[in-house]
KOLTOR-522076 format. One line per 10 residues: number of its first residue (from 1); their letters; for each residue y, x negated, z of C-alpha. Coordinates in nm, 3 decimals, decimal comma, m for minus. Layout:
NUM> a> Y:X:Z; ...
This chain:
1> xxxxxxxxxx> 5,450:m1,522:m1,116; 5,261:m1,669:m1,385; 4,929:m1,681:m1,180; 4,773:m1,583:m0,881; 4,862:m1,874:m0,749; 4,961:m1,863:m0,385; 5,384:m1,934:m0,414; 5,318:m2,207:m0,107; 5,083:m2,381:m0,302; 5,359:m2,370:m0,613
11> xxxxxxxxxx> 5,603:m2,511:m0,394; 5,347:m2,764:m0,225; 5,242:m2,868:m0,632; 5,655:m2,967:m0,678; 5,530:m3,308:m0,492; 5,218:m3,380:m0,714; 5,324:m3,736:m0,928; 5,177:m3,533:m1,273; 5,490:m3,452:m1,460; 5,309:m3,161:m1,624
21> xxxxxxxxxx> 5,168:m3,018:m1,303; 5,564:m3,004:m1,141; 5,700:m2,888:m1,438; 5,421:m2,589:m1,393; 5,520:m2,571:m1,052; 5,904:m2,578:m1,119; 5,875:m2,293:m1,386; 5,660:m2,049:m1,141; 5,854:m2,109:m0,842; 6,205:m2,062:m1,058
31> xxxxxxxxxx> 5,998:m1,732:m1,138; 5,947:m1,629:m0,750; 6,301:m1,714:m0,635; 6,417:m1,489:m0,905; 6,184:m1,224:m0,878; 6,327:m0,890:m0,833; 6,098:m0,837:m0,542; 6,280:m0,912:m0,201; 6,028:m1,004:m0,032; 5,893:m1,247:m0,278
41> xxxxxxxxxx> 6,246:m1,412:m0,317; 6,289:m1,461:0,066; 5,891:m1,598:0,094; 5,969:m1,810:m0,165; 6,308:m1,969:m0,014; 6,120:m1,989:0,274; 5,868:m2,251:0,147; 6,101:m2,436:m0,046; 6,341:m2,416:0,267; 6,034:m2,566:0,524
51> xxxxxxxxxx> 5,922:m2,857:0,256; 6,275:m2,925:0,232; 6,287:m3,016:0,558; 6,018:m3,255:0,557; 6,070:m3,612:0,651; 5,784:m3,712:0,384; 5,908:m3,440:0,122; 5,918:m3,587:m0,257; 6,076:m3,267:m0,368; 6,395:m3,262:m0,266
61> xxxxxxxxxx> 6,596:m3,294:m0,594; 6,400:m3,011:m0,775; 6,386:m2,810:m0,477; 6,780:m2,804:m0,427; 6,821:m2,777:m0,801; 6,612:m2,464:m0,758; 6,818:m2,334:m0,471; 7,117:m2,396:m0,652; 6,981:m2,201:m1,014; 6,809:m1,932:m0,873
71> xxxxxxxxxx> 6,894:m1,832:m0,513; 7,139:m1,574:m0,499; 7,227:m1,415:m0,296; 7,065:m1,614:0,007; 6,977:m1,381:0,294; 7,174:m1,415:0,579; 6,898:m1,429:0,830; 6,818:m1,751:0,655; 7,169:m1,875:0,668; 7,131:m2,107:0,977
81> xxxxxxxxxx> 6,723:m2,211:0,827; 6,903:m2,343:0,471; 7,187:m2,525:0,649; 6,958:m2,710:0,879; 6,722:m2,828:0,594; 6,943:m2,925:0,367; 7,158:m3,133:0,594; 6,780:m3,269:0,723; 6,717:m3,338:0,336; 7,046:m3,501:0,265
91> xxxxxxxxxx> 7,022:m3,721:0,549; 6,736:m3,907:0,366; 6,971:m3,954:0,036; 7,198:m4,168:m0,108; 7,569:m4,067:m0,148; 7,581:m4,119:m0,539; 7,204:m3,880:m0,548; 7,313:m3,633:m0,826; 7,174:m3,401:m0,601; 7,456:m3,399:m0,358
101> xxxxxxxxxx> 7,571:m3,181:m0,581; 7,316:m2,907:m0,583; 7,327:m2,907:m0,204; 7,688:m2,887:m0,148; 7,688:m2,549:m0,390; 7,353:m2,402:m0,204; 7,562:m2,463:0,078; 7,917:m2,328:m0,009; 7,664:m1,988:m0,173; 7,492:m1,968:0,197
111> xxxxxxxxxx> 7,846:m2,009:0,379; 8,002:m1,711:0,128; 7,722:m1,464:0,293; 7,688:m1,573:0,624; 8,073:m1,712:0,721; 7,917:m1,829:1,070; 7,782:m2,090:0,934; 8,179:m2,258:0,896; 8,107:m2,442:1,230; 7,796:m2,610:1,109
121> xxxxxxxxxx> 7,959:m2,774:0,815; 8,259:m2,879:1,010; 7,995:m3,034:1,243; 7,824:m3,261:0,995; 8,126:m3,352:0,809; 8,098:m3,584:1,129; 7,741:m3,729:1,031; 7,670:m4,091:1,031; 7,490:m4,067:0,666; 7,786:m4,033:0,361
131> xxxxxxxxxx> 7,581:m3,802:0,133; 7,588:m3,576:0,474; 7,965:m3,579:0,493; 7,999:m3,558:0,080; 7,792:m3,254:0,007; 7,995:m3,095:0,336; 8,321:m3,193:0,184; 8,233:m3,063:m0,131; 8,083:m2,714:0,003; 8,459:m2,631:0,202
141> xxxxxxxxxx> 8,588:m2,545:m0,127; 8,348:m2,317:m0,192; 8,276:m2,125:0,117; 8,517:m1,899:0,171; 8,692:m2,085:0,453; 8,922:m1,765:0,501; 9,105:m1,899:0,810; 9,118:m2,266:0,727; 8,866:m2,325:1,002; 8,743:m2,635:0,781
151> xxxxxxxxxx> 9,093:m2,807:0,725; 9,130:m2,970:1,028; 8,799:m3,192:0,983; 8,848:m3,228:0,599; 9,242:m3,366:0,692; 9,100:m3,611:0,907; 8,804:m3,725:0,624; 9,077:m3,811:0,397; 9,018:m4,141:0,542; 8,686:m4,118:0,532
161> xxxxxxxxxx> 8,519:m4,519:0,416; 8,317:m4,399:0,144; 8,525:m4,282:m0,093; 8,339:m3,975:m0,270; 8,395:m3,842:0,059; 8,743:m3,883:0,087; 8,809:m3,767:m0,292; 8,544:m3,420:m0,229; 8,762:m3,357:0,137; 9,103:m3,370:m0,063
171> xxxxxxxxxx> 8,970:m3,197:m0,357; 8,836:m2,875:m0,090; 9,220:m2,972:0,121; 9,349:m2,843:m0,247; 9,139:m2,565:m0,261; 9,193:m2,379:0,104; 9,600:m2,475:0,109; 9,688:m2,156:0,054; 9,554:m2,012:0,401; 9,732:m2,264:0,592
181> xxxxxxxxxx> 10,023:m2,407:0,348; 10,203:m2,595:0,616; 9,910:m2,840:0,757; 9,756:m2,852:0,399; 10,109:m2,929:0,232; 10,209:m3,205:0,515; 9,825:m3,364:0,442; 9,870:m3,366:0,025; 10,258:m3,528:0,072; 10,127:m3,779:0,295
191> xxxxxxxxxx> 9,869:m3,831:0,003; 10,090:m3,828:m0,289; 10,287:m4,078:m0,057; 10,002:m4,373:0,014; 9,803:m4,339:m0,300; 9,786:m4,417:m0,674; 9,620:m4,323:m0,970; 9,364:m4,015:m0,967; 9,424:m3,907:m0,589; 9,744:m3,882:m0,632
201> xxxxxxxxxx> 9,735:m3,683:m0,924; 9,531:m3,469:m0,752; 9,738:m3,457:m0,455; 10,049:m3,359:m0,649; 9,860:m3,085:m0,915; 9,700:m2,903:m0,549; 10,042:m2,936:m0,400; 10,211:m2,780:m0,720; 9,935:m2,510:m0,665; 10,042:m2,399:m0,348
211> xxxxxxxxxx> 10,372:m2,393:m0,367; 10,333:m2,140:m0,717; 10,108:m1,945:m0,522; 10,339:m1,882:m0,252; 10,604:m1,829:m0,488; 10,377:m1,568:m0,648; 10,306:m1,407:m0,343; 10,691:m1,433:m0,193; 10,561:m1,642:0,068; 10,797:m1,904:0,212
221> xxxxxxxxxx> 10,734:m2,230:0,141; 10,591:m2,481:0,333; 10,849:m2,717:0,514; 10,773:m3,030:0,330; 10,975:m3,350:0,498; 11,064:m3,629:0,240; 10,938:m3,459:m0,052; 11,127:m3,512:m0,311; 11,171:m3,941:m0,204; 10,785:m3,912:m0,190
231> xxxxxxxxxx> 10,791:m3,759:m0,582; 11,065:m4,015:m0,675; 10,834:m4,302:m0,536; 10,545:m4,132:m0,769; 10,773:m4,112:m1,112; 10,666:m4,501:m1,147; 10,353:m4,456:m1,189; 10,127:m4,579:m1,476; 9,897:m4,266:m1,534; 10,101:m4,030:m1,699
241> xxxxxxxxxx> 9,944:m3,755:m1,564; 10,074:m3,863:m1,257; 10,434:m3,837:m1,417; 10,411:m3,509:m1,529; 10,291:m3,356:m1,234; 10,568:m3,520:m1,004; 10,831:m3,377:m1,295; 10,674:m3,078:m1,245; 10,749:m3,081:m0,896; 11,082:m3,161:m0,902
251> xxxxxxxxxx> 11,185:m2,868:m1,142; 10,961:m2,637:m0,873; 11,164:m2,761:m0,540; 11,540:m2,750:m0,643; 11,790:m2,793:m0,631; 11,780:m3,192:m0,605; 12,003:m3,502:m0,573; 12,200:m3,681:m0,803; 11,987:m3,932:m0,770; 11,661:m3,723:m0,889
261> xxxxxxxxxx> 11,861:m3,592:m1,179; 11,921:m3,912:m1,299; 11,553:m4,035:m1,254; 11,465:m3,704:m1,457; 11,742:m3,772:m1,708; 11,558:m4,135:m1,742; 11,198:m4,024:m1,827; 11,324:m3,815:m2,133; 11,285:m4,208:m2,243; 10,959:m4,195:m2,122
271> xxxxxxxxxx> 10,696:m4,360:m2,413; 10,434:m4,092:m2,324; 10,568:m3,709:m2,434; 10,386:m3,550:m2,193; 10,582:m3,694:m1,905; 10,922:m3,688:m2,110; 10,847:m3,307:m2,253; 10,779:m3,227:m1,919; 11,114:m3,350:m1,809; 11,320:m3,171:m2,031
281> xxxxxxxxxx> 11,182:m2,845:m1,893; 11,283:m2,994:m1,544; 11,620:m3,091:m1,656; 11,652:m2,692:m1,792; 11,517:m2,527:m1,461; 11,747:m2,736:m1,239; 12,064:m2,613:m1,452; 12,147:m2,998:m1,566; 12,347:m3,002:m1,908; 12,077:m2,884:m2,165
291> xxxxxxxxxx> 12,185:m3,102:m2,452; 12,000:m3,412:m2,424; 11,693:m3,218:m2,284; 11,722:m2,989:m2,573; 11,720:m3,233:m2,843; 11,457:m3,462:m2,684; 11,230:m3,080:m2,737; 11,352:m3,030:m3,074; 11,285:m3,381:m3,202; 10,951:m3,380:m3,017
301> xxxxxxxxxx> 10,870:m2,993:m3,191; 10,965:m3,199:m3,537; 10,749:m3,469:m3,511; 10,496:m3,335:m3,759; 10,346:m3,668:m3,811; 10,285:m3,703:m3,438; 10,051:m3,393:m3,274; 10,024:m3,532:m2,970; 10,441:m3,497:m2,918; 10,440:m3,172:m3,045
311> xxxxxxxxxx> 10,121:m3,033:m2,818; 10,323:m3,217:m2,517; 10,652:m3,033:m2,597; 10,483:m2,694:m2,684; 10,283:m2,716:m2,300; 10,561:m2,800:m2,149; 10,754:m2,501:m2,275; 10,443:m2,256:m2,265; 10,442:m2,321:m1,892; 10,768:m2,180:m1,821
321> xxxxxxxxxx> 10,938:m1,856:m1,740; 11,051:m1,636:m2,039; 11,461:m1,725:m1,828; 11,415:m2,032:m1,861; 11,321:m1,972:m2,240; 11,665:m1,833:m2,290; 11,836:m2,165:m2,284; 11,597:m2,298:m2,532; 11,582:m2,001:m2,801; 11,831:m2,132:m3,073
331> xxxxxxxxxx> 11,691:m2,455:m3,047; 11,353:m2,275:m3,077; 11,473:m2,064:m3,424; 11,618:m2,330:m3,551; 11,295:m2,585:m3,532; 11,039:m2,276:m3,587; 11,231:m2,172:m3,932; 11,133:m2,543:m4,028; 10,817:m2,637:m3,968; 10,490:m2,524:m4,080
341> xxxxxxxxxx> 10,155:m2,423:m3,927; 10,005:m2,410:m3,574; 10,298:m2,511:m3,413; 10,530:m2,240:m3,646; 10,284:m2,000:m3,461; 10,323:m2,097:m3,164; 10,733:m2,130:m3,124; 10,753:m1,745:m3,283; 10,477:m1,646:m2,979; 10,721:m1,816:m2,755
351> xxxxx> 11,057:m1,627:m2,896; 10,856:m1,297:m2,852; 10,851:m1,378:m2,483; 11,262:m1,371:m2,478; 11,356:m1,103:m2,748
Protein backbone atom coordinates (compact mmCIF):
# COMPACT_ATOMS: atom_id res chain seq x y z
CA UNK A 1 0.00 0.00 0.00
CA UNK A 2 1.09 3.42 -0.25
CA UNK A 3 1.45 3.85 3.62
CA UNK A 4 1.38 2.18 6.71
CA UNK A 5 -1.83 2.94 6.95
CA UNK A 6 -4.00 0.29 8.53
CA UNK A 7 -6.27 -1.04 5.13
CA UNK A 8 -9.53 -0.70 7.69
CA UNK A 9 -8.82 2.68 8.28
CA UNK A 10 -8.41 3.14 4.16
CA UNK A 11 -11.64 1.67 3.74
CA UNK A 12 -13.23 3.57 6.86
CA UNK A 13 -11.51 7.12 5.08
CA UNK A 14 -13.85 6.13 1.64
CA UNK A 15 -16.76 7.90 3.89
CA UNK A 16 -14.81 11.12 4.88
CA UNK A 17 -16.87 14.25 2.79
CA UNK A 18 -12.98 15.59 1.64
CA UNK A 19 -12.84 14.69 -1.98
CA UNK A 20 -9.05 14.55 -1.72
CA UNK A 21 -8.96 12.37 1.37
CA UNK A 22 -11.42 9.50 -0.63
CA UNK A 23 -9.68 9.82 -3.60
CA UNK A 24 -6.44 8.86 -1.27
CA UNK A 25 -8.44 6.29 0.17
CA UNK A 26 -9.86 4.95 -3.20
CA UNK A 27 -6.29 4.74 -4.78
CA UNK A 28 -4.73 2.68 -1.63
CA UNK A 29 -7.54 0.44 -1.17
CA UNK A 30 -7.66 -0.24 -5.26
CA UNK A 31 -3.89 -1.02 -4.29
CA UNK A 32 -4.83 -3.73 -1.42
CA UNK A 33 -7.60 -5.47 -3.38
CA UNK A 34 -5.11 -5.94 -6.06
CA UNK A 35 -2.23 -6.79 -4.17
CA UNK A 36 -0.60 -9.93 -5.08
CA UNK A 37 -0.64 -10.92 -1.47
CA UNK A 38 -3.70 -13.26 -0.66
CA UNK A 39 -4.11 -12.46 2.39
CA UNK A 40 -4.09 -8.77 1.91
CA UNK A 41 -6.70 -9.09 -1.00
CA UNK A 42 -9.16 -11.19 1.15
CA UNK A 43 -8.55 -8.59 4.42
CA UNK A 44 -9.18 -6.04 2.21
CA UNK A 45 -12.63 -7.43 0.63
CA UNK A 46 -13.37 -8.10 3.93
CA UNK A 47 -13.57 -4.44 5.12
CA UNK A 48 -15.02 -3.17 2.14
CA UNK A 49 -17.50 -6.24 2.30
CA UNK A 50 -18.53 -5.31 6.35
CA UNK A 51 -18.87 -1.28 5.57
CA UNK A 52 -20.83 -2.34 2.73
CA UNK A 53 -23.17 -3.68 4.76
CA UNK A 54 -23.76 -0.83 6.89
CA UNK A 55 -27.11 0.76 7.18
CA UNK A 56 -25.26 4.31 7.69
CA UNK A 57 -22.48 3.45 4.98
CA UNK A 58 -21.73 6.59 2.51
CA UNK A 59 -19.50 4.37 0.49
CA UNK A 60 -21.39 2.26 -1.29
CA UNK A 61 -20.89 3.45 -4.93
CA UNK A 62 -17.01 3.53 -4.67
CA UNK A 63 -16.93 0.51 -2.70
CA UNK A 64 -18.89 -1.65 -5.41
CA UNK A 65 -17.01 0.16 -8.13
CA UNK A 66 -13.96 -1.21 -6.34
CA UNK A 67 -15.33 -4.70 -6.11
CA UNK A 68 -16.23 -4.62 -9.54
CA UNK A 69 -12.37 -3.18 -10.89
CA UNK A 70 -10.30 -5.00 -8.74
CA UNK A 71 -11.73 -8.15 -7.10
CA UNK A 72 -10.97 -11.10 -8.95
CA UNK A 73 -11.19 -13.75 -8.37
CA UNK A 74 -13.46 -13.43 -5.13
CA UNK A 75 -12.76 -16.25 -2.67
CA UNK A 76 -15.30 -18.60 -2.35
CA UNK A 77 -15.43 -18.69 1.38
CA UNK A 78 -16.60 -15.15 0.96
CA UNK A 79 -19.15 -16.03 -1.60
CA UNK A 80 -22.25 -16.10 0.73
CA UNK A 81 -20.46 -12.64 2.92
CA UNK A 82 -20.48 -10.52 -0.70
CA UNK A 83 -23.97 -11.67 -1.68
CA UNK A 84 -25.48 -10.71 1.60
CA UNK A 85 -23.89 -7.17 1.61
CA UNK A 86 -24.47 -6.22 -1.52
CA UNK A 87 -28.10 -7.15 -1.64
CA UNK A 88 -28.08 -5.25 2.11
CA UNK A 89 -26.38 -2.24 0.13
CA UNK A 90 -28.71 -2.26 -2.80
CA UNK A 91 -31.65 -2.34 -0.73
CA UNK A 92 -30.86 1.30 0.34
CA UNK A 93 -30.61 2.44 -3.57
CA UNK A 94 -32.50 3.64 -6.17
CA UNK A 95 -33.20 1.48 -9.30
CA UNK A 96 -31.69 4.05 -11.89
CA UNK A 97 -28.19 4.26 -9.12
CA UNK A 98 -25.45 3.73 -11.81
CA UNK A 99 -24.22 1.52 -9.37
CA UNK A 100 -26.67 -1.22 -9.97
CA UNK A 101 -24.45 -1.91 -12.35
CA UNK A 102 -21.27 -2.54 -10.49
CA UNK A 103 -23.20 -4.80 -8.13
CA UNK A 104 -24.93 -6.94 -10.54
CA UNK A 105 -21.21 -7.78 -12.18
CA UNK A 106 -19.56 -8.29 -8.47
CA UNK A 107 -22.34 -10.50 -8.24
CA UNK A 108 -22.48 -12.53 -11.56
CA UNK A 109 -18.01 -12.68 -10.77
CA UNK A 110 -18.93 -14.17 -7.08
CA UNK A 111 -21.73 -16.60 -8.60
CA UNK A 112 -18.94 -17.85 -11.50
CA UNK A 113 -16.68 -19.15 -8.36
CA UNK A 114 -18.99 -20.20 -5.94
CA UNK A 115 -22.22 -21.62 -8.23
CA UNK A 116 -24.14 -22.15 -4.76
CA UNK A 117 -24.80 -19.00 -4.53
CA UNK A 118 -27.63 -19.49 -7.77
CA UNK A 119 -30.34 -19.88 -5.02
CA UNK A 120 -29.61 -16.61 -3.37
CA UNK A 121 -30.09 -14.56 -6.46
CA UNK A 122 -33.18 -16.39 -7.47
CA UNK A 123 -34.32 -15.49 -3.91
CA UNK A 124 -34.01 -11.74 -4.13
CA UNK A 125 -35.11 -11.45 -7.62
CA UNK A 126 -38.30 -11.64 -5.27
CA UNK A 127 -37.30 -8.44 -3.14
CA UNK A 128 -39.68 -5.69 -2.49
CA UNK A 129 -36.90 -2.89 -3.46
CA UNK A 130 -36.44 -2.72 -7.70
CA UNK A 131 -32.67 -1.97 -7.66
CA UNK A 132 -32.71 -5.50 -5.59
CA UNK A 133 -34.51 -7.35 -8.35
CA UNK A 134 -32.45 -5.23 -11.27
CA UNK A 135 -28.90 -5.87 -10.24
CA UNK A 136 -30.26 -9.79 -9.73
CA UNK A 137 -31.68 -9.77 -13.17
CA UNK A 138 -28.75 -8.39 -14.55
CA UNK A 139 -26.15 -10.81 -12.64
CA UNK A 140 -28.20 -14.26 -14.27
CA UNK A 141 -26.49 -13.52 -17.39
CA UNK A 142 -23.41 -13.55 -16.03
CA UNK A 143 -23.19 -16.29 -13.55
CA UNK A 144 -22.85 -19.23 -15.11
CA UNK A 145 -26.42 -20.45 -14.60
CA UNK A 146 -25.30 -23.93 -16.14
CA UNK A 147 -28.65 -25.69 -15.52
CA UNK A 148 -31.02 -22.81 -16.04
CA UNK A 149 -31.71 -22.86 -12.33
CA UNK A 150 -32.37 -18.93 -12.72
CA UNK A 151 -34.93 -19.09 -15.71
CA UNK A 152 -37.82 -19.93 -14.00
CA UNK A 153 -37.78 -16.65 -11.69
CA UNK A 154 -36.35 -14.40 -14.53
CA UNK A 155 -39.59 -15.85 -16.90
CA UNK A 156 -41.86 -14.82 -14.37
CA UNK A 157 -39.98 -11.03 -13.89
CA UNK A 158 -40.70 -10.41 -17.41
CA UNK A 159 -43.62 -8.78 -15.94
CA UNK A 160 -41.93 -7.33 -13.47
CA UNK A 161 -43.60 -3.20 -12.82
CA UNK A 162 -40.44 -1.48 -13.06
CA UNK A 163 -39.32 -1.84 -16.20
CA UNK A 164 -35.33 -2.00 -16.01
CA UNK A 165 -36.23 -5.06 -14.36
CA UNK A 166 -38.22 -6.57 -16.83
CA UNK A 167 -35.75 -5.44 -19.80
CA UNK A 168 -32.31 -6.89 -17.46
CA UNK A 169 -34.63 -10.46 -16.81
CA UNK A 170 -35.25 -10.79 -20.69
CA UNK A 171 -31.91 -9.61 -21.61
CA UNK A 172 -30.24 -12.69 -18.96
CA UNK A 173 -33.72 -15.06 -20.52
CA UNK A 174 -31.50 -14.37 -23.91
CA UNK A 175 -28.43 -15.17 -22.46
CA UNK A 176 -29.10 -18.78 -20.59
CA UNK A 177 -31.65 -20.06 -23.65
CA UNK A 178 -29.39 -22.28 -24.76
CA UNK A 179 -29.45 -24.64 -21.54
CA UNK A 180 -33.07 -24.90 -21.61
CA UNK A 181 -34.22 -23.87 -25.36
CA UNK A 182 -37.75 -25.02 -24.97
CA UNK A 183 -38.97 -22.84 -21.75
CA UNK A 184 -36.59 -19.97 -22.87
CA UNK A 185 -37.90 -20.12 -26.63
CA UNK A 186 -41.81 -20.39 -25.49
CA UNK A 187 -40.92 -17.12 -22.98
CA UNK A 188 -39.07 -14.89 -26.00
CA UNK A 189 -42.24 -15.88 -28.63
CA UNK A 190 -44.63 -14.90 -26.12
CA UNK A 191 -42.42 -11.66 -26.00
CA UNK A 192 -41.93 -11.00 -29.57
CA UNK A 193 -45.81 -11.60 -29.52
CA UNK A 194 -47.10 -8.73 -26.80
CA UNK A 195 -44.40 -6.19 -27.30
CA UNK A 196 -43.05 -3.42 -29.56
CA UNK A 197 -40.13 -1.55 -30.21
CA UNK A 198 -36.72 -2.43 -28.32
CA UNK A 199 -38.06 -5.63 -26.38
CA UNK A 200 -39.09 -7.03 -29.12
CA UNK A 201 -36.11 -6.62 -30.98
CA UNK A 202 -34.46 -8.10 -28.37
CA UNK A 203 -36.77 -10.87 -28.05
CA UNK A 204 -36.46 -11.84 -31.70
CA UNK A 205 -32.25 -11.24 -32.05
CA UNK A 206 -32.01 -13.85 -28.52
CA UNK A 207 -34.51 -16.07 -30.17
CA UNK A 208 -32.51 -16.04 -33.56
CA UNK A 209 -29.55 -16.88 -31.17
CA UNK A 210 -30.78 -19.96 -29.99
CA UNK A 211 -32.10 -21.43 -32.64
CA UNK A 212 -28.31 -20.89 -34.66
CA UNK A 213 -26.82 -22.28 -31.74
CA UNK A 214 -28.73 -25.35 -31.79
CA UNK A 215 -28.34 -25.56 -35.35
CA UNK A 216 -24.58 -25.31 -34.72
CA UNK A 217 -24.59 -27.84 -32.26
CA UNK A 218 -27.24 -30.32 -34.23
CA UNK A 219 -29.51 -29.84 -31.49
CA UNK A 220 -33.23 -30.04 -32.31
CA UNK A 221 -35.02 -27.16 -32.19
CA UNK A 222 -37.21 -25.94 -29.79
CA UNK A 223 -41.02 -26.61 -30.54
CA UNK A 224 -42.10 -23.10 -31.06
CA UNK A 225 -46.21 -22.89 -31.43
CA UNK A 226 -47.40 -19.93 -33.69
CA UNK A 227 -44.12 -18.78 -34.65
CA UNK A 228 -44.07 -17.80 -37.75
CA UNK A 229 -47.99 -15.77 -37.28
CA UNK A 230 -46.13 -14.25 -34.23
CA UNK A 231 -43.08 -13.01 -36.85
CA UNK A 232 -45.73 -12.03 -39.47
CA UNK A 233 -47.53 -9.86 -36.73
CA UNK A 234 -43.82 -8.29 -36.06
CA UNK A 235 -42.98 -7.48 -40.01
CA UNK A 236 -45.23 -4.19 -39.31
CA UNK A 237 -43.29 -2.79 -37.19
CA UNK A 238 -41.78 0.75 -37.27
CA UNK A 239 -38.14 0.07 -35.98
CA UNK A 240 -36.47 -1.49 -38.67
CA UNK A 241 -34.39 -3.38 -36.67
CA UNK A 242 -37.30 -5.05 -35.66
CA UNK A 243 -37.91 -5.97 -39.45
CA UNK A 244 -34.81 -7.39 -40.10
CA UNK A 245 -34.60 -9.57 -37.32
CA UNK A 246 -38.19 -11.11 -37.91
CA UNK A 247 -36.85 -11.59 -41.84
CA UNK A 248 -34.18 -13.14 -40.40
CA UNK A 249 -36.27 -15.50 -38.73
CA UNK A 250 -38.32 -16.48 -41.30
CA UNK A 251 -35.41 -17.52 -43.71
CA UNK A 252 -34.02 -19.58 -40.33
CA UNK A 253 -37.51 -21.64 -39.71
CA UNK A 254 -38.58 -22.86 -43.25
CA UNK A 255 -40.07 -23.81 -45.08
CA UNK A 256 -43.13 -21.25 -44.73
CA UNK A 257 -46.59 -20.41 -46.14
CA UNK A 258 -47.66 -18.79 -49.07
CA UNK A 259 -48.74 -16.31 -47.17
CA UNK A 260 -45.14 -15.50 -45.49
CA UNK A 261 -43.61 -15.61 -48.92
CA UNK A 262 -45.66 -13.06 -50.07
CA UNK A 263 -45.17 -10.80 -46.92
CA UNK A 264 -41.31 -11.41 -47.65
CA UNK A 265 -41.79 -10.78 -51.36
CA UNK A 266 -43.52 -7.31 -50.07
CA UNK A 267 -40.66 -5.88 -47.89
CA UNK A 268 -38.14 -6.08 -50.88
CA UNK A 269 -40.34 -2.63 -51.17
CA UNK A 270 -39.40 -1.91 -47.90
CA UNK A 271 -38.02 2.10 -47.71
CA UNK A 272 -35.30 1.02 -45.21
CA UNK A 273 -32.49 -1.52 -47.05
CA UNK A 274 -31.70 -3.14 -44.15
CA UNK A 275 -35.07 -4.76 -43.77
CA UNK A 276 -35.52 -5.19 -47.68
CA UNK A 277 -31.64 -6.55 -48.13
CA UNK A 278 -32.40 -8.71 -45.49
CA UNK A 279 -35.36 -10.09 -47.31
CA UNK A 280 -33.84 -10.94 -50.38
CA UNK A 281 -31.48 -13.28 -48.52
CA UNK A 282 -34.77 -14.79 -47.01
CA UNK A 283 -36.44 -15.06 -50.28
CA UNK A 284 -32.94 -17.07 -51.51
CA UNK A 285 -32.75 -19.47 -48.40
CA UNK A 286 -36.44 -20.44 -48.67
CA UNK A 287 -35.87 -21.50 -52.51
CA UNK A 288 -38.54 -18.65 -53.76
CA UNK A 289 -37.75 -17.56 -57.49
CA UNK A 290 -34.40 -15.59 -57.11
CA UNK A 291 -35.07 -12.97 -59.72
CA UNK A 292 -36.70 -10.21 -58.04
CA UNK A 293 -34.58 -10.89 -54.84
CA UNK A 294 -31.57 -10.87 -56.98
CA UNK A 295 -32.04 -7.66 -58.63
CA UNK A 296 -33.36 -5.83 -55.53
CA UNK A 297 -29.24 -7.02 -54.25
CA UNK A 298 -27.74 -5.96 -57.35
CA UNK A 299 -29.41 -2.56 -57.57
CA UNK A 300 -28.84 -2.09 -53.83
CA UNK A 301 -24.74 -3.28 -54.43
CA UNK A 302 -24.97 -0.33 -57.32
CA UNK A 303 -26.15 2.32 -55.42
CA UNK A 304 -22.80 4.05 -55.11
CA UNK A 305 -24.35 7.27 -54.21
CA UNK A 306 -26.19 5.61 -51.34
CA UNK A 307 -23.66 3.67 -48.58
CA UNK A 308 -26.09 2.96 -46.38
CA UNK A 309 -27.94 0.48 -49.24
CA UNK A 310 -24.88 -0.95 -50.15
CA UNK A 311 -23.56 -1.71 -46.29
CA UNK A 312 -27.32 -3.17 -45.85
CA UNK A 313 -27.02 -5.47 -48.93
CA UNK A 314 -23.31 -6.43 -48.29
CA UNK A 315 -24.50 -7.59 -44.28
CA UNK A 316 -27.10 -9.20 -45.42
CA UNK A 317 -25.11 -11.36 -47.79
CA UNK A 318 -21.95 -11.61 -45.42
CA UNK A 319 -24.29 -13.34 -42.99
CA UNK A 320 -25.04 -16.21 -45.08
CA UNK A 321 -23.79 -19.64 -45.95
CA UNK A 322 -21.17 -19.88 -48.80
CA UNK A 323 -24.70 -22.42 -50.55
CA UNK A 324 -26.62 -19.97 -50.32
CA UNK A 325 -23.87 -17.73 -52.06
CA UNK A 326 -24.11 -19.96 -55.05
CA UNK A 327 -27.38 -18.58 -56.23
CA UNK A 328 -26.08 -15.13 -55.95
CA UNK A 329 -22.46 -15.47 -57.65
CA UNK A 330 -23.19 -14.17 -61.27
CA UNK A 331 -25.10 -11.53 -59.94
CA UNK A 332 -22.10 -10.98 -57.59
CA UNK A 333 -19.34 -10.92 -60.80
CA UNK A 334 -21.33 -9.08 -62.66
CA UNK A 335 -21.89 -5.99 -59.99
CA UNK A 336 -18.18 -6.54 -58.47
CA UNK A 337 -16.54 -6.11 -62.18
CA UNK A 338 -18.39 -2.63 -61.95
CA UNK A 339 -17.98 -0.88 -59.12
CA UNK A 340 -15.13 0.53 -57.36
CA UNK A 341 -13.65 0.53 -53.84
CA UNK A 342 -14.64 -0.92 -50.43
CA UNK A 343 -17.50 -2.54 -51.61
CA UNK A 344 -15.35 -4.07 -54.95
CA UNK A 345 -13.39 -5.61 -51.95
CA UNK A 346 -15.77 -6.87 -50.31
CA UNK A 347 -18.03 -8.79 -53.19
CA UNK A 348 -14.46 -10.52 -54.48
CA UNK A 349 -14.01 -11.67 -50.43
CA UNK A 350 -17.48 -12.97 -50.81
CA UNK A 351 -16.86 -14.98 -54.34
CA UNK A 352 -13.73 -16.50 -52.62
CA UNK A 353 -16.15 -18.09 -50.18
CA UNK A 354 -17.95 -20.07 -53.30
CA UNK A 355 -15.03 -20.72 -55.84
Amino acid sequence: MNSSRPVDEWVARLSLPDAEARAEALEAVGEALGSEDVGMRERTAQFLLKDLARPASTAQGLILSLLQADWWPPPARLAATAVQAITEALSRMEVADPSVGDAALVLGNVCRVDPTQLAALGAALDHARPAVRHAMARAASRAFDEKGVLLPKLIAHLDDPEERVSFAALESVGALAPVAPELAGAALLAQVRKMEGMRRYLALSSLRALLEHCRLKELPLPALGGLEPALLGALADSNPAVRVETVSLLGLTGPVSPAALTALGGLLKDANPAPAASAAVALLRLGAPPQEALALLERLLRSEGTPEAQGAALSALEAVEPALLVKARDMLKKVAHDVKGPVKEALRELLSEVG
